[in-house]
C-alpha positions as CSV (number, residue, x, y, z in Angstrom):
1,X,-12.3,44.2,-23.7
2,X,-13.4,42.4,-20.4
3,X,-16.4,42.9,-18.8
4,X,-17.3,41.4,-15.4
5,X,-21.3,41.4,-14.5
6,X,-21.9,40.7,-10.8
7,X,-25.5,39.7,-9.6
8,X,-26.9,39.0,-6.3
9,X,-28.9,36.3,-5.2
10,X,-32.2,37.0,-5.2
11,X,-35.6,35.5,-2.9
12,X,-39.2,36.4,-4.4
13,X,-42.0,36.3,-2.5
14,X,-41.3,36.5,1.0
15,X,-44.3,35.1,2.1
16,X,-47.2,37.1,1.5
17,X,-46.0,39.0,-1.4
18,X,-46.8,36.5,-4.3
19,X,-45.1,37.7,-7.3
20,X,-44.8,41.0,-6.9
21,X,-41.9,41.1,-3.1
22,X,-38.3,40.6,-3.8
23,X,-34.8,41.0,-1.5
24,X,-31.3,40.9,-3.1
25,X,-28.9,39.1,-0.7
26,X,-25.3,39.0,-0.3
27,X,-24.6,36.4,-2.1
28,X,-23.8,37.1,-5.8
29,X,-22.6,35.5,-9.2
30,X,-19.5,37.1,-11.3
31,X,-19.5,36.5,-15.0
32,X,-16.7,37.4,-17.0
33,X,-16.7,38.2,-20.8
34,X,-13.8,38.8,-22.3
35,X,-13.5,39.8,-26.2
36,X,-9.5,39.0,-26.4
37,X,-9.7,35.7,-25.7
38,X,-10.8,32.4,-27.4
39,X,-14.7,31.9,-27.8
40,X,-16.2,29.5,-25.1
41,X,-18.4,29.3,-22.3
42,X,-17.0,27.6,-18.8
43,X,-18.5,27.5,-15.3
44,X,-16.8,27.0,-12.1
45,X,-18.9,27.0,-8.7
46,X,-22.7,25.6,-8.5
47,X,-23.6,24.0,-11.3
48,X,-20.4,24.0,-13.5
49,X,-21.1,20.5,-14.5
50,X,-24.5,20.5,-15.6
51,X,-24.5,24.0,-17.2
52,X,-24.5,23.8,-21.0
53,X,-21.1,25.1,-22.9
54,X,-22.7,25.5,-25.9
55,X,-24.1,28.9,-25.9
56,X,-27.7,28.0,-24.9
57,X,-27.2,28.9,-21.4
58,X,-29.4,32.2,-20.2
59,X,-26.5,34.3,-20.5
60,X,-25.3,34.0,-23.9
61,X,-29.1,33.8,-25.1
62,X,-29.7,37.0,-23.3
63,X,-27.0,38.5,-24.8
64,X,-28.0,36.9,-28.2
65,X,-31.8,38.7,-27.6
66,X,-30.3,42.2,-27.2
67,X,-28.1,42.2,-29.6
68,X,-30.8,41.0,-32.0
69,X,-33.7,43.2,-30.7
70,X,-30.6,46.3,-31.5
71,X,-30.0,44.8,-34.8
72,X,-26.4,45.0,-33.6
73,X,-23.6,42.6,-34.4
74,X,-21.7,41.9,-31.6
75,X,-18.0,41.0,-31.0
76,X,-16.6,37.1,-30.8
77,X,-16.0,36.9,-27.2
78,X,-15.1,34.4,-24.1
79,X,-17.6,33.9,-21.5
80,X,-16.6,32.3,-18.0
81,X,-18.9,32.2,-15.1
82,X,-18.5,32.0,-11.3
83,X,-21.4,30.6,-9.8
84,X,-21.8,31.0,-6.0
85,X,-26.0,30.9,-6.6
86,X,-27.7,27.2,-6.3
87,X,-29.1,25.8,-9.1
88,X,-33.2,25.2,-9.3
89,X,-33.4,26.4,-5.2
90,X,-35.4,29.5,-5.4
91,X,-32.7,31.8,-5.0
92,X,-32.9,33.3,-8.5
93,X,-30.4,31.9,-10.4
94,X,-31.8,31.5,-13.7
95,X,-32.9,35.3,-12.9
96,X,-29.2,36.6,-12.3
97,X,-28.3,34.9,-15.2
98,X,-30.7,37.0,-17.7
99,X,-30.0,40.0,-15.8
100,X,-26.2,39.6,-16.2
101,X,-26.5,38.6,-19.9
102,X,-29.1,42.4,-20.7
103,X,-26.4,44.2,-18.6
104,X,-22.8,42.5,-20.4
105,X,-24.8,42.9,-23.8
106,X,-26.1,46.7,-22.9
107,X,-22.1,47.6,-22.2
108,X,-21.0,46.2,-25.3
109,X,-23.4,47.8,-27.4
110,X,-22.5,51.0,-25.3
111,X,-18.8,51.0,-26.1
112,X,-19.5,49.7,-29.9
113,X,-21.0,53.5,-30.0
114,X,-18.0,54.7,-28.8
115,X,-19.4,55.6,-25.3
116,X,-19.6,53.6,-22.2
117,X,-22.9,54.7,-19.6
118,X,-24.3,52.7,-17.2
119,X,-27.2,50.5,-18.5
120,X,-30.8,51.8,-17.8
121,X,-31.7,49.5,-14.9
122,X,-35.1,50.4,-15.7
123,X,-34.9,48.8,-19.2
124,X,-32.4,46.1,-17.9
125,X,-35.6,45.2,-15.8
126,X,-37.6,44.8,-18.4
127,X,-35.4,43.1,-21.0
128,X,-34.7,40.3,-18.1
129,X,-38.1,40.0,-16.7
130,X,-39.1,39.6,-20.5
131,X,-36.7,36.6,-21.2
132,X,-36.7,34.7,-17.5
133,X,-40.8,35.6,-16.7
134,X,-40.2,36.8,-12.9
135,X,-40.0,40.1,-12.8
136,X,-39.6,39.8,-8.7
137,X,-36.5,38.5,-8.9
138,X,-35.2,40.9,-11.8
139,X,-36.5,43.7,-9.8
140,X,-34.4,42.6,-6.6
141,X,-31.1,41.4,-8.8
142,X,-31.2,44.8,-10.9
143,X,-32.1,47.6,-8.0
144,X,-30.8,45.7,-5.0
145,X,-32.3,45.8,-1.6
146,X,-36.5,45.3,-0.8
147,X,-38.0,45.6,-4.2
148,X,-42.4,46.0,-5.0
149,X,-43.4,45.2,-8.7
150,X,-46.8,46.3,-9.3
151,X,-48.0,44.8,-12.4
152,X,-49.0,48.3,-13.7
153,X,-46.1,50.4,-12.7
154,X,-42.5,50.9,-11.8
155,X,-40.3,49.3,-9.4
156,X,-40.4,50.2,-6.2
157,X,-37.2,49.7,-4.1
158,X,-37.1,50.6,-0.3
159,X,-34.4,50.3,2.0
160,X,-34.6,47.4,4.8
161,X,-34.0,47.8,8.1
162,X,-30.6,47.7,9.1
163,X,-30.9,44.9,12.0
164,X,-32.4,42.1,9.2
165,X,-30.4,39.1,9.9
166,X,-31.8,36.6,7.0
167,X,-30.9,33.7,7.0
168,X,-31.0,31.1,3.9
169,X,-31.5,27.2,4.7
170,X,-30.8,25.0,1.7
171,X,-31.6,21.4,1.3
172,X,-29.1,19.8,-0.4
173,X,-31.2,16.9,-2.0
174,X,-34.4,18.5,-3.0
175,X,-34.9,21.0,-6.0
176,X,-37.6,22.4,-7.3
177,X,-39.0,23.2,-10.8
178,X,-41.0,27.1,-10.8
179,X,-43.5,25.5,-14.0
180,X,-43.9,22.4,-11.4
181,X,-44.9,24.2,-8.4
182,X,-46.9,26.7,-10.3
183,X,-49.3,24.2,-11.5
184,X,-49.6,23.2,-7.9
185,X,-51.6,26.4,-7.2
186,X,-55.1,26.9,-6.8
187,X,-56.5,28.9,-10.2
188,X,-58.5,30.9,-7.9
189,X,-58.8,31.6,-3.8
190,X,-61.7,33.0,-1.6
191,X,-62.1,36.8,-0.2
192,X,-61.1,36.1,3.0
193,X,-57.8,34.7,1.7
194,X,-57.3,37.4,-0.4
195,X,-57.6,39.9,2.6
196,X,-55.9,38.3,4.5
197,X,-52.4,38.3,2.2
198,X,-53.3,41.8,1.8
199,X,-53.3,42.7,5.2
200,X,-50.3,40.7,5.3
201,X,-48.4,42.0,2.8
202,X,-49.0,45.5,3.7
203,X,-47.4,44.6,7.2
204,X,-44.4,42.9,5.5
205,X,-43.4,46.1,4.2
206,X,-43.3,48.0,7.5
207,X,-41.8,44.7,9.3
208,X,-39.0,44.7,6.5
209,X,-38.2,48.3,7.0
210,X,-39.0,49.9,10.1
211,X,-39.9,46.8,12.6
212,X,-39.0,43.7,12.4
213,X,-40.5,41.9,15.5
214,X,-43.6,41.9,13.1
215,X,-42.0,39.4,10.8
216,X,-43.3,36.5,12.5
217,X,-46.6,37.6,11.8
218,X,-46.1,39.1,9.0
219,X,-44.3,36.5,6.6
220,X,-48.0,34.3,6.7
221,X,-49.5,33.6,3.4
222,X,-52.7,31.4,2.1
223,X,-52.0,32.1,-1.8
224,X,-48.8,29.5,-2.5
225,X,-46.5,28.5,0.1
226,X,-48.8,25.3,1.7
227,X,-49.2,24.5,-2.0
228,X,-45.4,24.4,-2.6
229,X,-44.9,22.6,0.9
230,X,-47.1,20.0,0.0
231,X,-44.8,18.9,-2.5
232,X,-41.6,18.5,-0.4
233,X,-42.9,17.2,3.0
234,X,-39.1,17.1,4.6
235,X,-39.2,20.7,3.4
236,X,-42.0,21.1,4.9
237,X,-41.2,19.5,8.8
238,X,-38.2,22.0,8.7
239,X,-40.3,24.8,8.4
240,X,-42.5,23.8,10.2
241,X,-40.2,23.0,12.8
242,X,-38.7,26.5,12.1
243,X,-42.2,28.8,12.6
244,X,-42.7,26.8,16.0
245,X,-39.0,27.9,17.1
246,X,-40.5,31.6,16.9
247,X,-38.0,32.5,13.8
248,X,-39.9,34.2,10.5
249,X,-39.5,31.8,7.6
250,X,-40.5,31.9,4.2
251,X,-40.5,29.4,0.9
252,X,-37.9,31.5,-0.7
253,X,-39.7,31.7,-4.4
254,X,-40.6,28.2,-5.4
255,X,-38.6,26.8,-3.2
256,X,-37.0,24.0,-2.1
257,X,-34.8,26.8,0.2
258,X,-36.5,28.6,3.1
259,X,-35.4,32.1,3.8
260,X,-35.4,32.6,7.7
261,X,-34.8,36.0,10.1
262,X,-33.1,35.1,13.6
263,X,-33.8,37.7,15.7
264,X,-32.5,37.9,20.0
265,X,-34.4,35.2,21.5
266,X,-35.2,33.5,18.4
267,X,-32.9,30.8,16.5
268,X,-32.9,28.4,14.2
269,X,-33.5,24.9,15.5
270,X,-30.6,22.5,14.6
271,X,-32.0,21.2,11.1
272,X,-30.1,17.8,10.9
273,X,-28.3,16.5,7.7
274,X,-28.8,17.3,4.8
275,X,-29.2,20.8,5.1
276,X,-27.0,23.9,4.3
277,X,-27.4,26.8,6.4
278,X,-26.2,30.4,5.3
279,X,-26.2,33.7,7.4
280,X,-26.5,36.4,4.5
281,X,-26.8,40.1,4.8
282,X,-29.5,42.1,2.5
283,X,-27.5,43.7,-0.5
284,X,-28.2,47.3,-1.1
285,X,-26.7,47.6,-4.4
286,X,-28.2,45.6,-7.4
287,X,-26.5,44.2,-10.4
288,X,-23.5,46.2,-11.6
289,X,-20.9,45.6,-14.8
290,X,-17.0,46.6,-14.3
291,X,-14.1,46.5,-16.3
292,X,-13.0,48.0,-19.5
């Protein structure tokens, strides 16, 4: 059997939305399982040569955790991953790696019962957001498209406007560790910044799916991002450099990367070396398995 688990890049946040906003993007990881071949991992792409190949990778743990949570043996099996995702740049990789590893194991399980249905995405959620601990990003990678997470409910997923043009800007030299910057963070913040993410987050959602001119105003935060800036002042001078240019921009999770939104009348200042600019689209479908 050979499996193939694709999962988008993911950015949390998105501003005002601590914890609880995500977006998929079109950018997306493939890992291959294959239960015919010789047992191994191997990378190619973004981090191939840092990744362990010794089965302690997120996937093959993941996959490990269901399997052992079904009190299921599972089959000897290849794995081989095509990373197109950065490594430790707020994009969700670590995420798309759990989420792939509940989804490959959920299929396998499936077919060792002699049927083959989709996994429950809702339960794939869980499962992932249980292993990696951000359940914005596993919301985004599993549903696809602008994703809510209360922390007493179900996902939310809402469509975003069709004219979004986000765009991701990655520093090449600077990464950024999620435990790190969340220590950074104030333990506790004052009413007037609490109504004010509010307000802004509540705006975010209607800039995000019905108007986007509001995005400039609507991306501002006081809970995390000066916090996360303060610990990568070149990151900071391009955002800054990047607000004052009129264009929306977020810390894209933790950071280091910046997720931007051009918009007529409102581009990206040239950046200078050192940094990797991509134009992606939003992806409406979440993480999917094929193959057979």
């Amino acid at each position: 059997m050979r499996l193939t688990a694709t999962v988008p890049a993911t950015s949390a946040n998105l501003g005002p939305g601590f914890d609880c906003f995500g977006l998929a993007l079109e950018l997306a990881n493939d890992v291959i399982l294959d239960t015919g071949a010789e047992p191994r991992v191997t990378w190619e792409g973004e981090g191939s040569d840092e990744l362990p190949t010794d089965g302690t990778d997120m996937i093959s743990r993941s996959i490990a955790f269901v399997a052992r949570e079904a009190e299921a043996q599972l089959p000897a099996f290849a794995l081989h991953g095509v990373n197109r995702i950065p490594i430790e740049r707020g994009l969700g990789s670590s995420c798309a790696a759990a989420v792939a590893g509940v989804m490959l194991a959920a299929h396998l399980l499936a077919d060792g019962l002699g049927r083959r249905p989709a996994p429950d995405p809702a339960a794939a959620f869980r499962v992932a957001s249980r292993l990696e601990g951000h359940p914005d990003n596993a919301a985004a990678a599993v549903y696809g498209g602008f994703t809510l997470v209360p922390q007493d409910g179900e996902v939310v997923r809402l469509d975003p406007h069709p004219s979004l043009r986000p765009v991701v800007l990655i520093p090449e030299h600077e990464r950024s560790s999620t435990a790190d910057a969340r220590r950074e963070l104030a333990p506790s913040i004052t009413r007037a910044d609490a109504v004010y993410n509010l307000s802004h987050a509540a705006l975010m959602v209607v800039a995000l799916t019905k108007r986007p001119e509001l995005l400039p105003l609507a991306v501002r935060d006081r809970l995390h991002q000066d916090a996360r800036l303060d610990l990568l002042p070149a990151v900071r001078d391009v955002f800054d450099a990047v607000a004052a240019a009129g264009v929306a921009v977020a810390v894209s999770g933790s950071g280091p990367s910046l997720l931007a939104w051009e918009r007529d009348g409102a581009q990206i200042p040239e950046l200078g070396e050192g940094w990797r600019l991509v134009s992606l689209g939003v992806r409406a479908q979440g993480a999917r398995v094929t193959g057979a």
